[in-house]
C-alpha positions in Angstrom: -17.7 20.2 -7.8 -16.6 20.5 -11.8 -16.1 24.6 -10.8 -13.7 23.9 -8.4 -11.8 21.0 -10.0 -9.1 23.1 -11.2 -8.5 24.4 -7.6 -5.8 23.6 -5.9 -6.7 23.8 -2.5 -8.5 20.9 -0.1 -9.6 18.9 -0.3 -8.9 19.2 -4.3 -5.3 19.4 -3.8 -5.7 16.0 -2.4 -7.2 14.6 -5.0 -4.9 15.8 -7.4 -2.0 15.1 -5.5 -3.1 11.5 -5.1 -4.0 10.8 -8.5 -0.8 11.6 -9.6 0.3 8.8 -7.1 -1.7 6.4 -8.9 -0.3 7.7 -12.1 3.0 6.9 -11.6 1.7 3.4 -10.0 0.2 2.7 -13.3 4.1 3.9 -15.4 5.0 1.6 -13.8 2.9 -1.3 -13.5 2.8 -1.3 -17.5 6.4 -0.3 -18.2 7.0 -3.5 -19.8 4.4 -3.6 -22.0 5.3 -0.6 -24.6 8.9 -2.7 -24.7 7.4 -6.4 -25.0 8.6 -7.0 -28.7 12.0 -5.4 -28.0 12.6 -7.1 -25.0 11.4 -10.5 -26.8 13.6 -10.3 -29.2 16.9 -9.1 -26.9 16.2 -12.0 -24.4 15.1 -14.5 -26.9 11.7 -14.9 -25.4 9.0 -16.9 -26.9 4.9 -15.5 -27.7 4.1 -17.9 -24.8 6.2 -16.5 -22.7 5.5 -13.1 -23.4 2.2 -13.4 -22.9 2.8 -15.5 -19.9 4.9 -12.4 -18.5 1.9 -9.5 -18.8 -0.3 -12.5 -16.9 2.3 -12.6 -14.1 2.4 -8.8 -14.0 -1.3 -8.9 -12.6 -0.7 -12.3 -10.5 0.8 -10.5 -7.2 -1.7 -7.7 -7.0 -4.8 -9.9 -6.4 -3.5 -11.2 -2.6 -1.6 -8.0 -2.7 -4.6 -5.6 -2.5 -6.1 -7.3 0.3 -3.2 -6.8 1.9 -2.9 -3.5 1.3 -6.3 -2.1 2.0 -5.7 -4.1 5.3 -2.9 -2.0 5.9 -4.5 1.2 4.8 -7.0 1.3 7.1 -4.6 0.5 10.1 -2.1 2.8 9.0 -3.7 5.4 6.4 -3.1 6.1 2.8 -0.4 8.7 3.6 2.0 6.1 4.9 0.6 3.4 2.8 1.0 5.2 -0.4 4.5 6.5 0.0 5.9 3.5 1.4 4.5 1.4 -2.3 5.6 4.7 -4.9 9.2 4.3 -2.7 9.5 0.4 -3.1 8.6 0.6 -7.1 11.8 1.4 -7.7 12.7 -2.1 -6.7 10.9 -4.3 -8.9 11.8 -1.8 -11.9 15.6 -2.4 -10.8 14.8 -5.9 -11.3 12.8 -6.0 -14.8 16.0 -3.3 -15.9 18.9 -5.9 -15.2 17.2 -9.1 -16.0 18.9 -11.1 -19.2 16.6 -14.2 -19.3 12.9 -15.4 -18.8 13.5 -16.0 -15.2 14.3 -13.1 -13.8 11.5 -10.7 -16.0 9.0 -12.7 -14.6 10.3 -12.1 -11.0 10.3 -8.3 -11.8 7.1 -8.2 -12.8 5.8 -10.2 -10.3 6.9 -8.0 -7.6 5.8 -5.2 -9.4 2.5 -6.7 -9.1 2.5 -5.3 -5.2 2.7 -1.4 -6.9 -0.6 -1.8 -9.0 -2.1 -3.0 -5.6 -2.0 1.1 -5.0 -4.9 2.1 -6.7 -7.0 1.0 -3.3 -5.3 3.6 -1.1 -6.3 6.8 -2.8 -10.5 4.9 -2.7 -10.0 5.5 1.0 -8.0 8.9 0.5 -10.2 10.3 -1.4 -13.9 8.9 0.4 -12.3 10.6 3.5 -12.0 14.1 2.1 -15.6 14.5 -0.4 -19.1 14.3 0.7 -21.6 10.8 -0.8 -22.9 13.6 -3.2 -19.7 14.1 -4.8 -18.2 10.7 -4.1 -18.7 9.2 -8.3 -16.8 12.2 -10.1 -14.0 12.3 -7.3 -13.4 8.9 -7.4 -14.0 8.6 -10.9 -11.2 11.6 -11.6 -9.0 9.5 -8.9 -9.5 6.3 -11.1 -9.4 7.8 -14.3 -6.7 10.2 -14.3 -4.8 7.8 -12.6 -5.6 5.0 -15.3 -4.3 7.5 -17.8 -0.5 6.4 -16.8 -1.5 3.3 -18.9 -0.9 5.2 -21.2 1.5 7.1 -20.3 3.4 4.2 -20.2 2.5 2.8 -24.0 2.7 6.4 -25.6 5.2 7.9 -23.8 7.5 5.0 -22.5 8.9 4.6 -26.2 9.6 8.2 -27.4 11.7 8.9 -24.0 13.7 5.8 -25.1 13.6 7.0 -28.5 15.0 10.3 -26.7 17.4 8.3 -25.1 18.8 7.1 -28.3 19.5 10.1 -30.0 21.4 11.7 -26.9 23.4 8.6 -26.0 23.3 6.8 -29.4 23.1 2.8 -29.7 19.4 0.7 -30.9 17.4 0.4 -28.1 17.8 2.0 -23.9 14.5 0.1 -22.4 16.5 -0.9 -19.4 16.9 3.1 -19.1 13.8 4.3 -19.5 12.1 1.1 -16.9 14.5 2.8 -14.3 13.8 6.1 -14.4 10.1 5.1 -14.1 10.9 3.7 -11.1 13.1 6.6 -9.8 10.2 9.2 -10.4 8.0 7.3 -8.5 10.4 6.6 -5.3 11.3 10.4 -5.6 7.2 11.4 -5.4 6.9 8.7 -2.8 8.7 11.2 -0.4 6.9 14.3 -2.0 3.3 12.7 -1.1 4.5 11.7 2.7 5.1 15.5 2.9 2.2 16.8 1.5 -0.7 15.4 2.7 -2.9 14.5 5.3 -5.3 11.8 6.1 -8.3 13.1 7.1 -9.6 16.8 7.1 -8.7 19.3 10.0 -10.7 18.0 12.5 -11.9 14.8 11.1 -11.0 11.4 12.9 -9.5 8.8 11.0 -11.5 5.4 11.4 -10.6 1.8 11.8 -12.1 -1.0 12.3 -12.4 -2.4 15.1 -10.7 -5.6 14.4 -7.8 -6.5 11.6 -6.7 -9.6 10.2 -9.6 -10.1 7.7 -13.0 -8.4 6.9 -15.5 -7.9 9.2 -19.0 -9.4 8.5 -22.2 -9.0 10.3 -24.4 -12.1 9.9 -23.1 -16.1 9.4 -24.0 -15.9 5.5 -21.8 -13.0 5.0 -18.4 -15.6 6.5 -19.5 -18.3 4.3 -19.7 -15.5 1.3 -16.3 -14.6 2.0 -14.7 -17.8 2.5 -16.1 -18.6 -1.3 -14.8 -14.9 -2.5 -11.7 -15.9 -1.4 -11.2 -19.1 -2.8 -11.8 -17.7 -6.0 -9.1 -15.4 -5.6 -6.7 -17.4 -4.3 -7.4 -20.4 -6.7 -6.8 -17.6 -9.4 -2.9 -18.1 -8.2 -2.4 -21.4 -8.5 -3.5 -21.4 -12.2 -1.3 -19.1 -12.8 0.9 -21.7 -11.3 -0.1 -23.7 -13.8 0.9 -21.2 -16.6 4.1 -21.1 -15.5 4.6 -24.7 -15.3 3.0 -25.0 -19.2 6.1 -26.7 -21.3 5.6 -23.2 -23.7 7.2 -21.2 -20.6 9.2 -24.1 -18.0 9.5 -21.3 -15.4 8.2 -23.7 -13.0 8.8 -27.8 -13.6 6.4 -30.0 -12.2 7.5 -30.4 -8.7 7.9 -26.4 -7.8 4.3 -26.3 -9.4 2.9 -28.6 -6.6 5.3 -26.5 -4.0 3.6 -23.5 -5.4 0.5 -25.1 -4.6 0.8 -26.1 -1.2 2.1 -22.2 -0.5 -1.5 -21.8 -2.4 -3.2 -23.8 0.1 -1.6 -22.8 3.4 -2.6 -19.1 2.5 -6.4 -19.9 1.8 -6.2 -21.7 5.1 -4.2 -18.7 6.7 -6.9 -16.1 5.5 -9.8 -18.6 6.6 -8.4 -18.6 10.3 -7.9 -15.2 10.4 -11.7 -14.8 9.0 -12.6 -16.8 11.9 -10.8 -14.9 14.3 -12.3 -11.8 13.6 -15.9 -12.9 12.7 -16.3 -16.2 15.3 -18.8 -14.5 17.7 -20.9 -13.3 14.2 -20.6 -16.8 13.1 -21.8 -18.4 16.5 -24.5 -15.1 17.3 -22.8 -14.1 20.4 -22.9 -11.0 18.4 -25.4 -9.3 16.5 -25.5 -5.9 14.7 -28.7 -4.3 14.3 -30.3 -3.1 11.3 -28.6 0.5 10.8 -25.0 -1.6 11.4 -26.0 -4.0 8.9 -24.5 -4.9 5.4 -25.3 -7.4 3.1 -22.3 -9.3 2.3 -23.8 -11.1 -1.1 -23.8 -7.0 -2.5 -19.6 -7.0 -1.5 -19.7 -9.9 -4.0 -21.5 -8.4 -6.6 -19.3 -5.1 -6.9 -16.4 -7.9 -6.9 -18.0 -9.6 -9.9 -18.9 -5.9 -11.5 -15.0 -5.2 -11.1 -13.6 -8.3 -12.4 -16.0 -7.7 -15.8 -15.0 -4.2 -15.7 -11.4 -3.4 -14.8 -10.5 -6.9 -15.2 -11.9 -6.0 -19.2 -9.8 -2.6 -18.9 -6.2 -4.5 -17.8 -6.9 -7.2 -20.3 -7.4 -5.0 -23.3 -4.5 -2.5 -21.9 -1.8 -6.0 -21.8 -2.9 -7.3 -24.9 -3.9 -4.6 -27.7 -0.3 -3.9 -28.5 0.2 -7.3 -29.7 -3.2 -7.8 -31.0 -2.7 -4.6 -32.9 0.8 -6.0 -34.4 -0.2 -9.2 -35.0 -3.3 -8.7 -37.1 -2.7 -5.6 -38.6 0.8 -5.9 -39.1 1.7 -2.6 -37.0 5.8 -2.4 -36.4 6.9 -2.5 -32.3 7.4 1.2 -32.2 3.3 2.2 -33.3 1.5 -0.7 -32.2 1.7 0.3 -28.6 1.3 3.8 -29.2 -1.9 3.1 -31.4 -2.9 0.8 -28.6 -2.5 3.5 -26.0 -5.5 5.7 -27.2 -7.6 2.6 -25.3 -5.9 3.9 -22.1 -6.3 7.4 -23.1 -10.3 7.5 -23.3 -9.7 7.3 -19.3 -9.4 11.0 -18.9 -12.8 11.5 -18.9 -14.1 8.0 -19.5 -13.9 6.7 -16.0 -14.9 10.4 -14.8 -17.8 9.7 -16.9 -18.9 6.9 -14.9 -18.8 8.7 -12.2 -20.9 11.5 -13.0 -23.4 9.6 -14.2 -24.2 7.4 -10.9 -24.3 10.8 -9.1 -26.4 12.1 -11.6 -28.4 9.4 -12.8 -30.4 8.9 -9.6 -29.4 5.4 -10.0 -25.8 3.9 -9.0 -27.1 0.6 -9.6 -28.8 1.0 -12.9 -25.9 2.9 -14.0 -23.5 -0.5 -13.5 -26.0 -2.6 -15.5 -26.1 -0.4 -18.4 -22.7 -0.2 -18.9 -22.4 -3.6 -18.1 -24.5 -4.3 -20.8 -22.3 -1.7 -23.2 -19.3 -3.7 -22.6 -20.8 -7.1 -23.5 -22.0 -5.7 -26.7 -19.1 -4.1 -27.3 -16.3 -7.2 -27.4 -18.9 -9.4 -29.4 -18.4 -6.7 -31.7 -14.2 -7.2 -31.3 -14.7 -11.1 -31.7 -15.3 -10.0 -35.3 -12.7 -7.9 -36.4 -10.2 -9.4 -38.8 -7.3 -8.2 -41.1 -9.3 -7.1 -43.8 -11.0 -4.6 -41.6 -10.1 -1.1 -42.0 -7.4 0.2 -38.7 -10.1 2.9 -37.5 -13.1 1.1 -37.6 -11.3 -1.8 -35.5 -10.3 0.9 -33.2 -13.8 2.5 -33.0 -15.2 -1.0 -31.9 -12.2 -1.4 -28.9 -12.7 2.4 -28.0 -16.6 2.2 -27.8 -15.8 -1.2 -25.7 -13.3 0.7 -23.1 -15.6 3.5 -22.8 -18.0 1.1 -21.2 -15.3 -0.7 -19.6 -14.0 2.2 -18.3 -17.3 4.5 -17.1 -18.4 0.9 -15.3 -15.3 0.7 -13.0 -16.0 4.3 -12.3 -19.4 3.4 -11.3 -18.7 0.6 -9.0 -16.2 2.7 -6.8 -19.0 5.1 -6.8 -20.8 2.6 -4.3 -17.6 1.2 -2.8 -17.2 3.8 -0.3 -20.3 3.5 0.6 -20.9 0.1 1.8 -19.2 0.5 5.3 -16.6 3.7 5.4 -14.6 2.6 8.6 -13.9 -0.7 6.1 -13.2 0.9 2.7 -9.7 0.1 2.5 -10.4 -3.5 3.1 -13.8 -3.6 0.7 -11.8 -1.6 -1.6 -9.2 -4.3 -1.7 -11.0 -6.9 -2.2 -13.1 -5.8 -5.0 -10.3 -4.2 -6.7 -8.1 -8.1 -6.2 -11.4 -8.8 -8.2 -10.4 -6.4 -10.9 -7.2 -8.3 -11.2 -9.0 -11.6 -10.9 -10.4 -10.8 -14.1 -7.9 -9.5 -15.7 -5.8 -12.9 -14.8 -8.8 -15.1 -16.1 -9.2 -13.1 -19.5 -5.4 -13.1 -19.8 -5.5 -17.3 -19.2 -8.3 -17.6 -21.6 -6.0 -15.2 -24.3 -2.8 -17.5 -23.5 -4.6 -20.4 -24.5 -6.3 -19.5 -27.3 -6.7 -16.3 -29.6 -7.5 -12.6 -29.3 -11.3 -13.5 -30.6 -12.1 -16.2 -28.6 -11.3 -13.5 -25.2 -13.6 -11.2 -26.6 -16.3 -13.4 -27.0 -15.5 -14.6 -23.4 -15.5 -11.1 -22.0 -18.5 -10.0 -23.9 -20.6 -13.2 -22.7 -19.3 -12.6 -18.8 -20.1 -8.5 -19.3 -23.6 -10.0 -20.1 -24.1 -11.8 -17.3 -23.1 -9.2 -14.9 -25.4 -6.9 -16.2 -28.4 -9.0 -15.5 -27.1 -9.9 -11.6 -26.7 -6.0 -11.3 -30.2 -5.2 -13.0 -32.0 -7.9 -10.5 -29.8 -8.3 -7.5 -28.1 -5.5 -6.8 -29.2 -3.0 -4.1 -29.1 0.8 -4.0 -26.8 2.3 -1.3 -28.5 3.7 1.3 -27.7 7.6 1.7 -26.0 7.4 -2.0 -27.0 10.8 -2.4 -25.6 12.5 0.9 -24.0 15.4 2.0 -21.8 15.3 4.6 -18.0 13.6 4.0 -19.0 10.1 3.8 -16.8 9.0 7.2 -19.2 11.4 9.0 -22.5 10.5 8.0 -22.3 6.7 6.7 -20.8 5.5 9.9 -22.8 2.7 11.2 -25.3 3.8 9.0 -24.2 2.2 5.6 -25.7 -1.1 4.1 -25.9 -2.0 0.6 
């Protein structure tokens, strides 16, 4: 595959095409984050209620990529895809124009639904390579599109800088958020044009049933109904958050409001997970072994993400500031040195992904990295001011590495669990990324920069020994054929 990754013809020009979708998903999603100082000081914001901001940035996408990879497989990433690059511009219109607390967090709230993208090119690209392949092509999807992180820290400020010596006047970041927004409505159009789902030839699957994820045995509902509790739990403490006296977005009251709307959702998702999986749960209907998955492995690749990605966003909201703060950085290069943590993703989460198709092993692969990531931010709980600026950054960059390579390495078994279902599996373990990144970013809002390492290191631990002991090997990991063709009623993790 690496010889023809410079090609530009299929089913490579898809995967180029489409990780330049989730490029310009990720501009945007962290626009606001190479600006945070400036913006503080312009609006009068608070450190609470900054940090309270990059949490709400993450909020919406966790119930947002359910719904998405819901959608995707109904309606395919073409439409899917186009339809979120095209409505980014919204959000971005919002975060421009806002002049108080208020209306930032709305912006970036709503912007939470374009970081929900990254699940639509999983299915995109699972549809157009073989299992054999399926680590580095997802892994260049993930990766390459990760890089708009920092895009967005690195190169956010010097077109702002641009805009300041054309058009004069301090600061434009109100400019620069919109044109972010404006590229990625304009490519919106360019992708709907350009691609196709499947290959020539190929049918594009659904499931058989929508509303919620299909399971095959009674265990596999209950699993669910838990997985979702966490993640929908995850919203009302950022609820909470908002309703903290450091950030009054919410008093007391809308916080209980917020909380009912909470409630009525879990209870929405649970009927509709009842809907589709009632004759499962009372054994009208049973699947036999070759149709088959093990819902309790759905749950560990959600845990694997959450300690993964939710590591990667964490780091990628916070390391500006943490850079600033205890290094003394000014607003301009703190972000910018903070970037090169979003940069390793260019072949970091590629990485990952060669190495689960090469390794023999996708499921050793997750536990060592696991491991390397745990290791890693113990490391970062140490670092103070009197350190020396590179050898803090080689500790954070040896930490993303692992971070990185390991979210590589769980969508390198994604695809494979059932491939009819990969938008919504892909959904909900990549709300799980989010999940983490939302309970990391709590624990940071609380307390201090060493006190989350710690916490990620500890939880990277752990997920390295339910990996190393509980998780399964995909069956046909190693295949051929496009993985719609010859995983079909055959996959089970």
């Amino acid at each position: 595959m690496l010889k023809n990754l410079w090609s530009f013809r299929d089913p490579y020009r898809i995967l180029h095409l489409t990780w330049f979708a989730f490029f310009l998903s990720f501009v945007c999603w962290f626009n606001f984050s190479p600006f945070a100082t400036v913006i503080g000081k312009e609006l009068n914001l608070t450190d609470p209620q900054l940090k309270t901001i990059v949490t709400c940035n993450l909020a919406v996408t966790i119930p947002a990529r359910i719904v998405i990879g819901a959608l995707l497989d109904r309606f395919g990433p073409r439409v899917t895809y186009s339809t979120l690059l095209i409505f980014a511009l919204v959000p971005c219109l919002i975060t421009a124009t806002a002049h108080d607390f208020n209306q930032v967090v709305m912006g970036r709230l709503l912007m939470g639904i374009v970081g929900s993208g990254f699940v639509v090119g999983i299915r995109m690209v699972a549809e157009w390579f073989p299992p054999k392949d399926i680590g580095l092509a997802q892994g260049i999807y993930g990766g390459w599109g990760n890089f708009g992180a920092f895009a967005a820290n690195f190169g956010l400020p010097l077109v702002a800088a641009g805009i300041v010596l054309v058009a004069g006047g301090q600061s434009h970041w109100r400019e620069t958020i919109i044109f972010t927004g404006i590229v990625a409505a304009v490519y919106g159009v360019i992708y709907y044009s350009s691609v196709t789902d499947t290959p020539p030839g190929k049918e594009y699957k659904r499931p058989k049933k929508y509303g919620s994820m299909q399971v095959t045995s009674p265990i596999g509902f209950w699993g669910l109904l838990l997985m979702n509790l966490f993640l929908i739990g995850s919203l009302g403490v950022i609820a909470w958050q908002l309703a903290q006296p450091k950030t009054a977005f919410l008093d007391i009251t809308q916080m209980y409001i917020v909380w009912a709307l909470v409630a009525a959702l879990y209870a929405y998702q649970t009927y509709q997970a009842w809907q589709v999986n009632k004759d499962v749960v009372l054994g009208k209907t049973t699947f036999g072994a070759n149709d088959r998955y093990e819902f309790r492995q759905v749950a560990l690749l959600q845990f694997a993400y959450s300690t993964t990605f939710g590591a990667e966003l964490t780091a990628i909201s916070m390391l500006p500031l943490f850079f600033k703060e205890t290094f003394g950085l000014s607003a301009m290069y703190a972000p910018m040195i903070a970037s090169a943590y979003s940069l390793l993703n260019l072949f970091s989460r590629p990485s990952g992904g060669i190495i689960s198709d090469r390794f023999g092993s996708r499921k050793w692969t997750m536990a060592i990295l696991a491991a390397g990531i745990g290791v890693g931010y113990l490391t970062a709980s140490l670092i103070r001011p009197s350190w020396a600026l590179p050898a803090a950054m080689l500790v954070i960059m040896i930490s993303g590495l692992c971070a990185q390579a390991g979210s590589g390495s769980t969508f390198a078994i994604v695809p494979l669990v059932r491939p009819e279902m990969t938008g919504q599996i892909a959904g909900n373990v990549g709300a799980y990324g989010n999940f983490g990144g939302v309970l990391y970013l709590t624990v940071y809002s609380l307390t201090n920069s060493s006190t989350l390492f710690i916490t990620m290191g500890l939880i990277s631990l752990v997920c390295a020994s339910c990996c190393a002991f509980f998780l399964k090997e995909p069956r046909n990991s190693f295949g051929t054929d496009t993985a719609g063709e010859s995983l079909t009623g055959t996959a089970q993790i």
